[in-house]
C-alpha positions in Angstrom: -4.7 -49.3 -4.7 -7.8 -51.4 -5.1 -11.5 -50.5 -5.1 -12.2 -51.9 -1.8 -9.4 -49.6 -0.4 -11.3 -47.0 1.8 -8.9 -44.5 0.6 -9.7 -45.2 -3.0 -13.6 -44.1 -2.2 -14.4 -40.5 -3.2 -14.3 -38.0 -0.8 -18.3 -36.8 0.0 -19.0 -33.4 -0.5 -18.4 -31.2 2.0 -21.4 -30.0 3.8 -22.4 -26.5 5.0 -22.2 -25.7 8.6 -25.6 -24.7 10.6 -26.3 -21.3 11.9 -26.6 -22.6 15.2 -23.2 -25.0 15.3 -21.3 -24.1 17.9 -17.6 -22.8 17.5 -15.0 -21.4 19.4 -12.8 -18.2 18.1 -9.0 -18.9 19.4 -7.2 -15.3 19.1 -3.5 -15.2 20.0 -1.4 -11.8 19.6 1.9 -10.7 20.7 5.3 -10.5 19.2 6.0 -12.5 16.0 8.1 -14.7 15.2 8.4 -18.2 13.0 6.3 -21.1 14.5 3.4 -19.6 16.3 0.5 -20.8 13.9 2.0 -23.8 13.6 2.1 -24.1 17.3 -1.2 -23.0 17.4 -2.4 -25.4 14.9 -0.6 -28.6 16.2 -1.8 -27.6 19.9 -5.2 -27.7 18.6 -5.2 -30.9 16.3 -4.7 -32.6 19.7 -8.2 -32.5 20.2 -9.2 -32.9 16.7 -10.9 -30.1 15.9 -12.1 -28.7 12.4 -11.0 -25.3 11.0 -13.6 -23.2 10.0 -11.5 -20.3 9.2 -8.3 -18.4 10.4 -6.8 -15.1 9.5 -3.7 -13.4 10.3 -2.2 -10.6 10.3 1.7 -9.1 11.4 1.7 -4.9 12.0 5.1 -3.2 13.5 6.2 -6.8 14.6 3.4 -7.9 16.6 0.8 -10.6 15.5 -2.7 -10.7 15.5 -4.0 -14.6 14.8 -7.6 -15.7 14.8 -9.1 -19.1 14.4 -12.2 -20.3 14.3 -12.9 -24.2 14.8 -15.2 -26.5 16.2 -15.1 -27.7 19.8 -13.4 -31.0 20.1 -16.0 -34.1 20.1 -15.6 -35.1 23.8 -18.4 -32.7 25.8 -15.8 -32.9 28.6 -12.6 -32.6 26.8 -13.2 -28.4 25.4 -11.7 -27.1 29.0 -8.4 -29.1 28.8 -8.2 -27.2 25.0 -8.6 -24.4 26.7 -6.2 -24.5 29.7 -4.0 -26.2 27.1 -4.0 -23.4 24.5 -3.1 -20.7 27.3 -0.3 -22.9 28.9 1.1 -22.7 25.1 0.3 -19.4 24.6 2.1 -18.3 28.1 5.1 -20.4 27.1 5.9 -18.5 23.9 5.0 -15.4 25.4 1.9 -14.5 23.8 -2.0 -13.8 25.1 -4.9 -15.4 24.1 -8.5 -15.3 24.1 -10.7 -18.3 23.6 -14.7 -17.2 23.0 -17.1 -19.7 22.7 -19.9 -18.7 20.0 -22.4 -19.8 17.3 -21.6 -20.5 13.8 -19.4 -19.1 11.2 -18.8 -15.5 10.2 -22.1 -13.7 8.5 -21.8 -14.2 4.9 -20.9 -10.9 2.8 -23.7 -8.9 1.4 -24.4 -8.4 -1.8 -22.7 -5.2 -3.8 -18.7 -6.3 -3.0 -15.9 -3.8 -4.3 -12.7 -3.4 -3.7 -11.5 0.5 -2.8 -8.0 1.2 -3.7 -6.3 4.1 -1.4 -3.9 5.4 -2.4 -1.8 8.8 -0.4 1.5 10.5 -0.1 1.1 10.3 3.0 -2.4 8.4 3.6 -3.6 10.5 7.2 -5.5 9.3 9.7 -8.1 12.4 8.9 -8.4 10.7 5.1 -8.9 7.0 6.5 -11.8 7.9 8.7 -13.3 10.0 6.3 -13.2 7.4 4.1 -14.3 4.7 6.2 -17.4 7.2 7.9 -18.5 7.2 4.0 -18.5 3.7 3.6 -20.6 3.1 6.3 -23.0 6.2 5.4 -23.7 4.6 2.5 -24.6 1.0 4.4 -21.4 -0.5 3.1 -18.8 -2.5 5.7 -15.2 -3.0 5.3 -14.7 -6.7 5.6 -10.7 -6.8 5.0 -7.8 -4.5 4.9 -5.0 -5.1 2.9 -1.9 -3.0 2.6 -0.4 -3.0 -0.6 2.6 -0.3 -0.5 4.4 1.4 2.2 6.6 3.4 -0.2 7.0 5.7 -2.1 3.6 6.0 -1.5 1.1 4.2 1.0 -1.3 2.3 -0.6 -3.7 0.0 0.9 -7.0 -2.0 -0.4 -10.2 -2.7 1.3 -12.5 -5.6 0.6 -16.0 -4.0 0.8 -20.0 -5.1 1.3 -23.2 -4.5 1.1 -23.6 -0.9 -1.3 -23.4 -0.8 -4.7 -20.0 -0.1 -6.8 -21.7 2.6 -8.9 -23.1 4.3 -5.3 -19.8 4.0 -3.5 -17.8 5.2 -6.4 -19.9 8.4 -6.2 -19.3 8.7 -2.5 -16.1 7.9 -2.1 -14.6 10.4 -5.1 -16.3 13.1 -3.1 -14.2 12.4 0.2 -11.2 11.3 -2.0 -11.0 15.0 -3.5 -11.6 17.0 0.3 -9.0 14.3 1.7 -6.6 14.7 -1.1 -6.3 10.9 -1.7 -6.7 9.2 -4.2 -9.4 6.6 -4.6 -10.3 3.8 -7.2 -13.2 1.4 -7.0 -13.9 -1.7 -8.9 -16.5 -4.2 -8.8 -15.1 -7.6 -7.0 -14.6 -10.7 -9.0 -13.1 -13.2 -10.9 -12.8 -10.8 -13.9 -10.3 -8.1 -11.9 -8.2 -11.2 -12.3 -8.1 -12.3 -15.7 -5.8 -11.4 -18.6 -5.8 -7.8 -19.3 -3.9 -5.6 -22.2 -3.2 -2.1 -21.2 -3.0 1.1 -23.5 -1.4 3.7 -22.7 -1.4 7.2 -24.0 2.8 8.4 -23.9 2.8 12.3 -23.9 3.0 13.3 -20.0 1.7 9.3 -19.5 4.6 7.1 -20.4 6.5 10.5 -21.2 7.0 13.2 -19.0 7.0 15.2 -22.0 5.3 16.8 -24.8 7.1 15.2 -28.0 5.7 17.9 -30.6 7.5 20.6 -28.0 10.8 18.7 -28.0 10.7 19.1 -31.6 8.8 22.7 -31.9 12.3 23.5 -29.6 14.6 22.7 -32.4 12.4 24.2 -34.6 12.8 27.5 -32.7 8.7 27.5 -32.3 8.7 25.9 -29.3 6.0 28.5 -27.3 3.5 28.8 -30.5 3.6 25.0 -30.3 2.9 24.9 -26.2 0.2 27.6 -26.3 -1.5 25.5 -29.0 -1.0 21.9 -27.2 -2.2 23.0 -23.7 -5.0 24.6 -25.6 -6.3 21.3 -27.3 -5.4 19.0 -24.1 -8.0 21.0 -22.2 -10.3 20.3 -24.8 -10.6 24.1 -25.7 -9.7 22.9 -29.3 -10.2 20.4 -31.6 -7.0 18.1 -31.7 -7.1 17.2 -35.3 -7.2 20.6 -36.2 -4.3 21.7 -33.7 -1.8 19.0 -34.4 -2.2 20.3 -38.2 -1.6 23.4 -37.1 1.3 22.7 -34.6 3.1 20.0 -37.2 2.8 22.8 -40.0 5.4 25.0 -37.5 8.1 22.3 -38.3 8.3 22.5 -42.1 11.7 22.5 -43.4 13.3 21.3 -39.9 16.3 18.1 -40.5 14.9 14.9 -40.2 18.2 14.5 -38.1 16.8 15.9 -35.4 14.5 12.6 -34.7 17.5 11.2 -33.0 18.5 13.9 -30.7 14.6 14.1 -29.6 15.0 10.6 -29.0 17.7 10.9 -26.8 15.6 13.5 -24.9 12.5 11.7 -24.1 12.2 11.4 -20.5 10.6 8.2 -19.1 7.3 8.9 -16.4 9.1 7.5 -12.9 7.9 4.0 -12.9 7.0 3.3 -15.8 9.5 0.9 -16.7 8.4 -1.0 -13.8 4.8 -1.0 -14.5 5.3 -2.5 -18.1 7.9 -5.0 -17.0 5.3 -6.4 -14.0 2.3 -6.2 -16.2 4.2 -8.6 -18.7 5.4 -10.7 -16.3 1.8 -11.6 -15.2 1.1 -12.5 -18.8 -0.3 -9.0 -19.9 0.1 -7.5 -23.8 0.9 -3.6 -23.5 0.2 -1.1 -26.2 0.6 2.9 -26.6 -1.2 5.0 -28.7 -0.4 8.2 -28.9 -1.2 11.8 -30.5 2.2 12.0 -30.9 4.5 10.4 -33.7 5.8 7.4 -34.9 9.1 8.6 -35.0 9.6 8.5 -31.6 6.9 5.5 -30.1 9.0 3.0 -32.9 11.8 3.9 -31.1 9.8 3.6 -27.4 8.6 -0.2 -28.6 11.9 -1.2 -29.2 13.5 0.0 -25.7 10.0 -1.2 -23.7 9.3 -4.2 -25.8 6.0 -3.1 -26.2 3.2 -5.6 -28.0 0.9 -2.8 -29.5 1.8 0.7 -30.6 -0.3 3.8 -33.1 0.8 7.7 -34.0 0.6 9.8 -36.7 3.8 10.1 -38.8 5.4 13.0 -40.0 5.9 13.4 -43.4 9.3 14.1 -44.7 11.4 14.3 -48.3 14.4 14.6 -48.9 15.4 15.1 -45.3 13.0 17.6 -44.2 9.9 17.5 -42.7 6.7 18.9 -44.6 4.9 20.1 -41.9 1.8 17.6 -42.6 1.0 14.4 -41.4 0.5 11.5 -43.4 -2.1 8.3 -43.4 -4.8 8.5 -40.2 -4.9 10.6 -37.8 -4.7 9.8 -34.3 -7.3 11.8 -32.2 -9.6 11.8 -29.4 -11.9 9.1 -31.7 -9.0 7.4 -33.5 -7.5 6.5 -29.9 -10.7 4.5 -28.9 -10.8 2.8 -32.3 -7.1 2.0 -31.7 -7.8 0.4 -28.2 -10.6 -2.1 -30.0 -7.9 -3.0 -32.7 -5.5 -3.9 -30.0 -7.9 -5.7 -28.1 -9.2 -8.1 -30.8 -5.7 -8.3 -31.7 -4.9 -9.4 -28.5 -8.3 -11.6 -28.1 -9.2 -10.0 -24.9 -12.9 -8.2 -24.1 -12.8 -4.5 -23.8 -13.9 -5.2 -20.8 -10.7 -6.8 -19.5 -8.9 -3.5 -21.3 -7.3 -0.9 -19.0 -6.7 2.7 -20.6 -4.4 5.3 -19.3 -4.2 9.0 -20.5 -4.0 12.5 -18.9 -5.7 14.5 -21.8 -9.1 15.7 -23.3 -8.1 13.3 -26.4 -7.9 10.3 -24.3 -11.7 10.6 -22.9 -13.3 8.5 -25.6 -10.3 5.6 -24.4 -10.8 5.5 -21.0 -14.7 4.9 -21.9 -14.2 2.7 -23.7 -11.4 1.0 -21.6 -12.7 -2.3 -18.9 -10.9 0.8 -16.7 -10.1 3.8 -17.3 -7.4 5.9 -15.2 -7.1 9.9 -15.5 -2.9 10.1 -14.7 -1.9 13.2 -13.5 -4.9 14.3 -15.9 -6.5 17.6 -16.5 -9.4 18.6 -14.8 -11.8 17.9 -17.4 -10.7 14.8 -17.7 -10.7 13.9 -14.0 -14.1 15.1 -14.0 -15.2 12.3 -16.4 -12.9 9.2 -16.1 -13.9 6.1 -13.6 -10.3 6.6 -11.7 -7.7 9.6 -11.1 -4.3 9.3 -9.8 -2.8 12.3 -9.1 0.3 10.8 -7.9 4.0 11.2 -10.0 4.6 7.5 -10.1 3.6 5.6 -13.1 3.9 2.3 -11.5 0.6 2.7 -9.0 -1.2 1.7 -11.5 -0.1 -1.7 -10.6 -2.0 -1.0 -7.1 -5.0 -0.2 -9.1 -5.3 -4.0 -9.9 -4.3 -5.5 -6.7 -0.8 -6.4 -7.0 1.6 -5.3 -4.2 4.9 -3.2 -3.8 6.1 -6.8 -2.2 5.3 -8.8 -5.3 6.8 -6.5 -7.7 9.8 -6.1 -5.8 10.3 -9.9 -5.0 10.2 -10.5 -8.7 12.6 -8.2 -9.6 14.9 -9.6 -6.9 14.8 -13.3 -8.5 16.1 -11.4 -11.6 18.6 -8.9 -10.7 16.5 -6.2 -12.0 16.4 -2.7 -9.5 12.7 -1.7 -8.7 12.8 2.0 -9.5 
């Protein structure tokens, strides 16, 4: 190609169009099937028009598709498009609606978030509740996304004009008298860059308490409970009542470190959650109250990239009842999160921290996000986002990737979605 080619020129930059350009909106809905927007389409480049924008959208089976384009150049030549477009439409058996107009959709006002919904089941009482907040507040929904139809419905909307920190405030009220659960973040380009997520693992990763599944062989197994229920509320102080608690297992086998293995009971979808969040590229870590004796053995089976617990000390093939080296707590966790992150060269910022306890607090503030799973109240109370749902795996929801996408991926490679 030479330079006196035309095609070789640059293209000019594209210009903005007028508030006062005329357009015409083409809507089309009926039953889908394959081929109607390229029908649509290829009707309409018959008259040479420019697209402006389309969107479209399939509910139950049925179609709604909007398009918004220029009239064609010839004054005379916009009521053949018009009769043309419904002859189409009538032969597929669909309707449409052709309105004439000026200009392009409003542009979106300032303060954009996207609200996460998330119900089992979402009702119709919770969405307008919802939605009557948004508007209270000056917000307006500009898109509606569904994101999961099972085992829970989740669905995200795309929202303008009110602030994040304002609509957060609003929208946790309704969430909590609906009995949904809600998260908002701010929009843009950072909700889509590389994260690393942290996870606490006792009831997070773990449905369980790993001090109690040892306490039990210890024959302590209440005195421990009472004492770990005590300090997750944050009624005690954890450094103090995980001495206390680990001084119960003196003199127990180290032996038993296997059969607690073996009884260590996965959060339903976690598995899933870690193997989609390093598909997309993220590093996962746990940190934990809990002990290394049992997270070493949770890297291995998760293939985890990060991981930090205190260690129980044993000789001679018997625990102590003492810990040994730092301790994790409530401050240590935090500290633990910044480690991984410059580890992992990512900004705290782009961090996401999930934990259910009174020791996790300081991580989820310290987290980009922070999500409250299945968490106590006090701990509801102050983190960004609760989830109060059984499945680990929402989380993925949280940042805006689909049931559909986690699903097709795990199709490509034989793996079952739980």
């Amino acid at each position: 190609m030479n330079a006196s080619d035309p095609a070789a020129e640059p293209l000019p930059a594209s210009q903005p169009r007028t508030a006062d350009e005329r357009t015409l909106l083409v809507k089309v809905f009926g039953k889908d099937r394959p081929g109607i927007t390229a029908g649509l389409f290829s009707t309409l480049a018959d008259f040479g028009v420019d697209v402006i924008d389309f969107e479209q959208m399939v509910t139950r089976g049925r179609i709604t598709l909007c398009a918004l384009v220029t009239p064609p150049a010839a004054a005379d030549a916009e009521g053949t498009l018009r009769v043309t477009v419904h002859r189409w439409a009538e032969e597929m058996k669909l309707q449409t609606e052709i309105i004439s107009g000026i200009g392009d959709n409003r542009p979106r006002r300032e303060g954009r978030s996207h609200v996460t919904v998330l119900g089992h089941p979402l009702t119709a009482a919770a969405v307008a509740g919802l939605s009557s907040r948004i508007s209270d507040a000056g917000g307006n929904i500009d898109r509606v996304f569904r994101l999961a139809k099972y085992p829970v419905t989740a669905v995200e909307l795309t929202v303008s004009g009110v602030s994040t920190a304002h609509l957060r405030t609003e929208l946790a009220q309704e969430a909590a008298a609906q009995r949904v659960d809600v998260a908002v973040a701010e929009a843009g380009l950072h909700r889509r860059a590389k994260r690393l997520v942290v996870m606490d693992v006792d009831s997070t990763l773990i449905q369980d308490e790993v001090i109690e599944l040892f306490a039990a062989h210890a024959g302590c197994e209440q005195e421990v409970a009472e004492v770990t229920a005590a300090a997750m509320r944050g009624e005690l102080d954890f450094a103090e009542s995980l001495r206390a608690r680990v001084a119960l297992l003196a003199g127990l086998d180290t032996a038993v470190v296997e059969k607690v293995r073996t009884e260590v009971r996965l959060t339903p979808g976690a598995r899933t959650l870690i193997r989609t969040l390093q598909r997309l590229g993220y590093q996962v870590g746990i940190v934990s109250g809990g002990f290394t004796q049992v997270t070493d053995h949770l890297v291995e089976l998760l293939g985890l990239d990060f991981a930090a617990a205190n260690t129980l000390e044993a000789v001679d093939g018997k625990f102590t009842g003492r810990v040994t080296g730092e301790i994790v707590d409530r401050a240590g966790k935090a500290r633990w999160l910044a480690r991984f992150a410059e580890q992992a060269r990512v900004p705290l910022a782009q961090t996401v921290a999930i934990g259910d306890g009174a020791n996790d607090l300081d991580m989820l503030n310290a987290a980009g996000l922070g999500v409250a799973f299945n968490a106590k109240p006090v701990v509801q109370e102050a983190a960004e986002v609760a989830v109060n749902l059984p499945f680990l795996d929402t989380v993925l929801y949280l940042l805006g990737i689909s049931r559909e996408e986690v699903e097709a991926a795990d199709e490509l490679d034989g793996t079952p979605t739980e």
